[in-house]
N, C-alpha and C positions, 0 to 999 in steps of 0.2 A: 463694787459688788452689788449683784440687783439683790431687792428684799422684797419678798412677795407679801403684802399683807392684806388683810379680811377684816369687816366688820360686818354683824349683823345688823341683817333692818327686817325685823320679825322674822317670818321663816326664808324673806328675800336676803341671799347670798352676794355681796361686792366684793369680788375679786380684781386690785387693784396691784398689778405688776409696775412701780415707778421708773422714770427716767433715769440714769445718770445725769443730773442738770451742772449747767456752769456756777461759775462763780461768778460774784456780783461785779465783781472788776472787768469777768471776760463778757460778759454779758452789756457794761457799759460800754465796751471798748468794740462792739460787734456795729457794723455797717446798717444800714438802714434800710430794711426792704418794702418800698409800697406795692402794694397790692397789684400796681397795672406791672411790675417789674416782679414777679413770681416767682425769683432764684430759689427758693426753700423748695417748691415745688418740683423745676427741674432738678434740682438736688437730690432732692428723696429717689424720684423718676430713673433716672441714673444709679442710684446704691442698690437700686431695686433688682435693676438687668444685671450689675455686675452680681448680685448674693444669687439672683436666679441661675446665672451661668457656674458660678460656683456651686449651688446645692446640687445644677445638672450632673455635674461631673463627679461628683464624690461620689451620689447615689447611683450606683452603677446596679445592672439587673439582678448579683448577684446578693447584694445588699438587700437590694429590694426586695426579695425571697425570703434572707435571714432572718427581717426583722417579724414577719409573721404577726404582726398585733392587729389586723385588720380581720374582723370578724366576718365572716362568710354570712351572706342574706339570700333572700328567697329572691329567686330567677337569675340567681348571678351563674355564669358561665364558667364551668370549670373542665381543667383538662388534668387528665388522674394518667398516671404512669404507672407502671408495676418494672423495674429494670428485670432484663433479662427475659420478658415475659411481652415481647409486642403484641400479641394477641388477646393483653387487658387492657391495653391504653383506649382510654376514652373522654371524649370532649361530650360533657354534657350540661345541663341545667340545673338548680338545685329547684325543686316542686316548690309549688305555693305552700307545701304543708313543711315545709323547710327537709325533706327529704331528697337524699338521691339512691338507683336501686344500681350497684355493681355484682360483673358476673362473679358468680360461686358463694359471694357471700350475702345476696338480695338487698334489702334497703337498709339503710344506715344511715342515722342523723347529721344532714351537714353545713344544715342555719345554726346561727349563734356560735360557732368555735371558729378558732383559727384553721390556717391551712396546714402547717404542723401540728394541733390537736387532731385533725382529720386525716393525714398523713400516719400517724400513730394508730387512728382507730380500726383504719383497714387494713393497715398492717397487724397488727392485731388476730382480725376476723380471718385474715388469707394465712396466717400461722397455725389456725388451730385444724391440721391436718388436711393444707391445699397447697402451700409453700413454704417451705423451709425457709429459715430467717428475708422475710420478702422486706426488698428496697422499696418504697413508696415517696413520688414524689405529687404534693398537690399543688396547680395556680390556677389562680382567678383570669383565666383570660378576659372576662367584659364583667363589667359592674354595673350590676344595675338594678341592687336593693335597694341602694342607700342614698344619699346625696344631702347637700347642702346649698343654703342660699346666702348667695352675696348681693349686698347693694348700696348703694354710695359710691366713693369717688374711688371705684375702681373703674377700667376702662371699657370693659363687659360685664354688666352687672345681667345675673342671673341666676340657674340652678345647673349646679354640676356633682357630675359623680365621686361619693369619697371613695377612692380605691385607698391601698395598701399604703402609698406615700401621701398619709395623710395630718398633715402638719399643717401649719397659719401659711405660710411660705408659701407651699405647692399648692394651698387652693386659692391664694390670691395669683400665682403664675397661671393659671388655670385662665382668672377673667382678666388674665392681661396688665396683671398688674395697678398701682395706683395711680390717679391722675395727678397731675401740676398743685390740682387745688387741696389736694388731700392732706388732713391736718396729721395733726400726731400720734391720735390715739387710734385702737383697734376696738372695736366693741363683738364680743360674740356673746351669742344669746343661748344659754341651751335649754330646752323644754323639757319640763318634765313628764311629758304626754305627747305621744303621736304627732306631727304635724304634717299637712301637705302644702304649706305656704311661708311664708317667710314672715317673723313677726317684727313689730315696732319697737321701740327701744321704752314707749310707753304701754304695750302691751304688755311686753314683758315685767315691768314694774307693777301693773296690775294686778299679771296673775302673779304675782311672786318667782317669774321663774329666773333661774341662775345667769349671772349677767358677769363675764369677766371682760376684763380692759388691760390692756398690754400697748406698751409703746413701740409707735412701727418701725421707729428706727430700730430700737432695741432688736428687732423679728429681722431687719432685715442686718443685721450685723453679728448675725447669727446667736444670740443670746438662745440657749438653751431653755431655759424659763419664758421665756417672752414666745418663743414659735409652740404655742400650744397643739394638742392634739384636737383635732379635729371628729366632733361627731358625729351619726346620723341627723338629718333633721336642724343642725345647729344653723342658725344666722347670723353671717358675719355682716358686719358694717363699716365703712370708712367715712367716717363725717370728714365735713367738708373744713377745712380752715377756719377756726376760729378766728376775726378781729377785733381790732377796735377804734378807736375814732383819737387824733388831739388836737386839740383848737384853742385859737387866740394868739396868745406874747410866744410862740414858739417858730424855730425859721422854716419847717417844711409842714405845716399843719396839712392835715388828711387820711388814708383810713389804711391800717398799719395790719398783716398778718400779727395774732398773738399767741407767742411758744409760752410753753408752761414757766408757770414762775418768774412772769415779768412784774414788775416792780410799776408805781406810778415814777419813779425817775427814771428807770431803762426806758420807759415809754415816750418819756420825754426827749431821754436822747436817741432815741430812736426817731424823733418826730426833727433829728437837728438841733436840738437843744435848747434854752432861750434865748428870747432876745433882752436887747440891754433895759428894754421896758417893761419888762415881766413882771408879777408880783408873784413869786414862789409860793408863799406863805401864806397864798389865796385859793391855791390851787383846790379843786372840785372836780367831781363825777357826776355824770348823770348816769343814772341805770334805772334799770328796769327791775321791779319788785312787785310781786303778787299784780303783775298786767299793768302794774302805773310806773311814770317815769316820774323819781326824786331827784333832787339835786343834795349832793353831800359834801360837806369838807372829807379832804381824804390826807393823810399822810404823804412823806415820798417812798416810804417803805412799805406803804401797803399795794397787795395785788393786785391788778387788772385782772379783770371778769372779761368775759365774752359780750360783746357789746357796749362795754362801756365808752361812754365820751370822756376825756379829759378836758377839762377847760381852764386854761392860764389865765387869770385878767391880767390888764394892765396896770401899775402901779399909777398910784395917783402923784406922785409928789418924782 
């Protein structure tokens, strides 16, 4: 069961969707991937296209219409039906001042609501002595209020339109998906003020604005929680593979992909394990701390960081 949890950091919001992770057994028990051999990579790559082909097919056009939660913007293209009544169908623009002006009933607000609140509304207006109970249907043929920025290790990073199916999912199938190197986590950024660019991940800790994190497997195996909704303005991001480094009394020493909640002894078996010369009970990190590198005794139960080195010495005796 995923658990979505929060912490404040001043008026800055951490929205922190977790893994389901392994256990420490399956975890020891898991193959060894270096870095020049990227299975995780095409792994992901792979669950990506099949959940894509899968979200194609469920959300069929008809769906696509029901769910209505996409808010209608200025200059977006709309096509208004009235049934029974061909001579009101009209494809038009909604004005910069978020208006559009339909016959018999003049202009009528149609930024900021959905396509069934605007469905409703000229239904409404065409009732009060123009047509008897009037069918109205409204769609967004082109979009082109809103949009979102993608960048990192998706395969076309850039600026795409949110229309109506607008989920974590469908806007990363938008830029093609994530690439080989693409780590675990999702990071999207959402502003709380206008943007016309795409912000940092240090930006946004600056200005305080809301910053949630969902795991991509989780989005891409369809978890409900995890494919969040997608907003105007928001910036997604896919960092890149986190690693780390193991060296010395160990049999494959060199620089290792690192999934959440690796352990310095997963690390190690991951690294092939020791050798008959190792001194365990020696075992160190080097990391990086406020710009400088320390060298620390570490546990085998404590986690690997992003960058850390492991280093086994050798036993003396």
């Amino acid at each position: 069961m995923t658990i979505k949890l929060s912490e404040e950091v001043g008026r800055d919001t951490l929205y922190r969707v977790p893994h389901r992770g392994k256990s420490s057994d399956q975890a020891q028990r898991q193959k060894k991937t270096p870095l020049h051999q990227p299975v995780t990579g095409w792994v992901m790559k792979g669950f990506f296209l099949c959940a894509l082909m899968l979200c194609l097919a469920w959300f069929s056009p008809a769906l696509l219409h029901a769910q209505g939660d996409y808010l209608i913007g200025k200059e977006d293209m709309l096509e208004i039906i009235v049934w029974g009544h061909d001579d009101l169908k009209r494809t038009m623009p909604v004005s910069l001042e978020g208006m559009i002006s339909f016959p018999l009933i003049g202009e009528i607000q149609g930024a900021g609501i959905s396509a069934g609140a605007l469905e409703k509304a000229i239904a409404a207006k065409l009732g009060e002595g123009f047509i008897i109970n009037p069918q109205v249907t409204v769609t967004v043929k082109e979009y082109k209020s809103q949009r979102v920025f993608l960048m990192g290790e998706v395969t076309n990073p850039g600026t795409y339109a949110v229309t109506r199916e607008n989920n974590l999912l469908y806007v990363l199938s938008q830029a093609g998906g994530p690439t080989k190197d693409a780590g675990e986590e999702v990071v999207a950024i959402r502003s709380s003020r206008p943007v016309d660019r795409a912000l940092t991940l240090e930006e946004a800790k600056k200005q305080r604005e809301q910053i949630i994190k969902v795991n991509l497997r989780d989005v891409l195996a369809g978890d409900k929680n995890s494919n969040i909704t997608i907003h105007d303005g928001d910036t997604v991001i896919v960092p890149k593979m986190p690693f780390f480094f193991v060296m010395g009394e160990v049999k494959s020493p060199g620089k290792y992909n690192l999934e959440r909640g690796t352990t310095v002894l997963m690390a190690i078996s991951i690294g092939g394990g020791l050798t008959p010369k190792a001194a365990a009970n020696r075992t160190r990190i080097t990391r990086e701390q406020n710009g400088n590198k320390v060298e620390i005794p570490i546990g085998m139960e404590a986690l690997v960081m992003p960058g850390d080195t492991i280093i086994v010495p050798e036993s003396f005796f």
